[in-house]
Kinemage of the C-alpha trace (Angstrom):
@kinemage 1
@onewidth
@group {chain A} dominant
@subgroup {mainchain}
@vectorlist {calphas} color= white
{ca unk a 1} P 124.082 84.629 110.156
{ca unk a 2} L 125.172 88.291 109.389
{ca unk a 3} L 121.731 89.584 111.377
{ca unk a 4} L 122.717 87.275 114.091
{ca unk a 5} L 126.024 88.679 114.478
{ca unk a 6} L 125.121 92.466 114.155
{ca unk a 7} L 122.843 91.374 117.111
{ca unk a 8} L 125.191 90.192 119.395
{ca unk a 9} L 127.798 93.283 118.628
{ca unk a 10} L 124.691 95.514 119.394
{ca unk a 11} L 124.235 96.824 115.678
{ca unk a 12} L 121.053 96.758 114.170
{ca unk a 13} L 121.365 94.833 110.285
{ca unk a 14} L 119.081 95.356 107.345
{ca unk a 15} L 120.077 92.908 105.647
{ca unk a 16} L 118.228 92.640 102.004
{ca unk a 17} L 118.019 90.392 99.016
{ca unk a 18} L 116.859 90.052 95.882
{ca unk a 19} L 114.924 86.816 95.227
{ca unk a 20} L 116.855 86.254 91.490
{ca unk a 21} L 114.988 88.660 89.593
{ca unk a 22} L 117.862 91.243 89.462
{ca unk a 23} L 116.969 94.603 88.352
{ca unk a 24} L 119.921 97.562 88.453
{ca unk a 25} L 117.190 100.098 88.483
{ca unk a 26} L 115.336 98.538 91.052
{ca unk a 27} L 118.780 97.902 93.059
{ca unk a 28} L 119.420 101.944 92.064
{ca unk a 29} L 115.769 103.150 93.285
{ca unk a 30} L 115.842 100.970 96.127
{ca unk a 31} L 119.337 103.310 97.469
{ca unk a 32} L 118.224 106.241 96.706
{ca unk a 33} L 115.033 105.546 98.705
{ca unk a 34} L 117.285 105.101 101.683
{ca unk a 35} L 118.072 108.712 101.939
{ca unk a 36} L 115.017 109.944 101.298
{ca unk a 37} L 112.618 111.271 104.193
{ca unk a 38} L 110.866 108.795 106.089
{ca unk a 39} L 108.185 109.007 109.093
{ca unk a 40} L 111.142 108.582 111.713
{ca unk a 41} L 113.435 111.527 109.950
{ca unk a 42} L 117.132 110.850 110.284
{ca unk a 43} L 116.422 108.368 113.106
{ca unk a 44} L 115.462 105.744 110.217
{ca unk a 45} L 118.590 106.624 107.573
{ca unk a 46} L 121.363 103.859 107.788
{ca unk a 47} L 124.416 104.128 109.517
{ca unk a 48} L 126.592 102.915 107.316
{ca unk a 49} L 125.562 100.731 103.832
{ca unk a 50} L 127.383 98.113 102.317
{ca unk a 51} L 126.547 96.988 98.591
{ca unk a 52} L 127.324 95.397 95.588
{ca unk a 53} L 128.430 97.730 92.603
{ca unk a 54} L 126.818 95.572 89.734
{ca unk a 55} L 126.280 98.948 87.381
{ca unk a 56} L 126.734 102.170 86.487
{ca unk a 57} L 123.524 102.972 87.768
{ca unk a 58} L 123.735 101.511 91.022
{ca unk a 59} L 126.651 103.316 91.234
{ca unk a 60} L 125.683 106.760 90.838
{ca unk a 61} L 122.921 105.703 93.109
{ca unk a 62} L 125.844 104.848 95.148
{ca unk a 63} L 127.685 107.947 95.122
{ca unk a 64} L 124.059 109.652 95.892
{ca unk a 65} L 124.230 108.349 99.414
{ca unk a 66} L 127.748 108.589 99.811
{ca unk a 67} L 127.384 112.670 99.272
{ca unk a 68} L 124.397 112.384 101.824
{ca unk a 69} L 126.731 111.346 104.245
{ca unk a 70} L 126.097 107.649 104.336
{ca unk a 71} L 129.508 105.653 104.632
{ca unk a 72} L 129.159 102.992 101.662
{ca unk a 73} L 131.633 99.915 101.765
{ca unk a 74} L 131.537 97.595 98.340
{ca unk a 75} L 130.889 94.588 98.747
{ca unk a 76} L 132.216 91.803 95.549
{ca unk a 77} L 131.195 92.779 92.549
{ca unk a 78} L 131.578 96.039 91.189
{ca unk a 79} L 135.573 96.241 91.355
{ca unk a 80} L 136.311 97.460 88.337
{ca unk a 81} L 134.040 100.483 89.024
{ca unk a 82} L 135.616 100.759 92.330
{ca unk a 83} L 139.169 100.754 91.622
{ca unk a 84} L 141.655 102.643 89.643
{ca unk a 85} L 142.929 106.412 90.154
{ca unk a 86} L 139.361 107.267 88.906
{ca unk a 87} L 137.709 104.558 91.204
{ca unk a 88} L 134.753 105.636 93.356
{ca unk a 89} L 137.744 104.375 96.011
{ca unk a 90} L 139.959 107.004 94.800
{ca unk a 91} L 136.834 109.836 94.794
{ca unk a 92} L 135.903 108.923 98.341
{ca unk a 93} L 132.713 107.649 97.140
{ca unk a 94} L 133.382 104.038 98.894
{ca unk a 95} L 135.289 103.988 102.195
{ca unk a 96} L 136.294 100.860 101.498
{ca unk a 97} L 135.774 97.686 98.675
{ca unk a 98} L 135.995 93.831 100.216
{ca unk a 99} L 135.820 90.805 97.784
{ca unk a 100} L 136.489 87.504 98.117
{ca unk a 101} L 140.143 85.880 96.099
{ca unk a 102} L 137.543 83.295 93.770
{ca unk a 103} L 140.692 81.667 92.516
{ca unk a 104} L 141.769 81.251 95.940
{ca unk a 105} L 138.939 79.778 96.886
{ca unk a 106} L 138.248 77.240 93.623
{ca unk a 107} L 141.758 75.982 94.341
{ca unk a 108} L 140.996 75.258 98.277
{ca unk a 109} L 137.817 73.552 97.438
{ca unk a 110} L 139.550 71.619 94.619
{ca unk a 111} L 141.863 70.427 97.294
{ca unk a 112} L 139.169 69.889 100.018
{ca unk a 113} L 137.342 67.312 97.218
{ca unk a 114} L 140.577 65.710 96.135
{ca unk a 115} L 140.988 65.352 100.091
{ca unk a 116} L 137.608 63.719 100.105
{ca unk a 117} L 138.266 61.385 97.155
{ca unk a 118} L 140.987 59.381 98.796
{ca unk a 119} L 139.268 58.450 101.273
{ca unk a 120} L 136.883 57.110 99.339
């Protein structure tokens, strides 16, 4: 797992979900609340955050912590807010925006179950 793995490379993961009752403001509320003051100060504000970019509200939540001087990486969705000469890329919002090639992938697992069909 992704926890696991910060573990072993010495970094400490938050690692959060929602259970499939998506709510953008919620999402938006949620990373603003990361920058605000906590009992253990500064100590307790993330290193770095990496997110999905499903709205324009999460986004200028987004942007938010990125002017606090959080480092915030996208993470899938939320491209097309991301890119472009206007792009929160292109503003230095994100330092960086990593997604996954879905067509890519469809095709490889099309030929993974073809694979598996002959030997059927």
């Amino acid at each position: 797992s992704a926890v696991q793995a910060g573990k072993d490379s010495g970094v400490k993961l938050e690692f959060g979900l929602y259970d499939g009752s998506f709510d953008d403001a919620r999402m938006a509320r949620d990373i603003r609340n990361l920058i605000k003051a906590s009992p253990g100060g500064e100590r307790n504000r993330p290193s770095a955050l990496v997110t999905t970019i499903p709205s324009v509200a999460v986004m200028e939540a987004v942007e938010e912590i990125a002017n606090a001087g959080i480092p915030v990486f996208g993470f899938n969705s939320g491209y097309e807010l991301a890119s472009g000469p206007d792009g929160m890329i292109a503003r230095g919002t994100l330092r960086g925006f990593f997604t996954m090639d879905e067509r890519r992938g469809g095709r490889e697992a099309a030929r993974i179950m073809w694979d598996m069909m002959e030997e059927v």
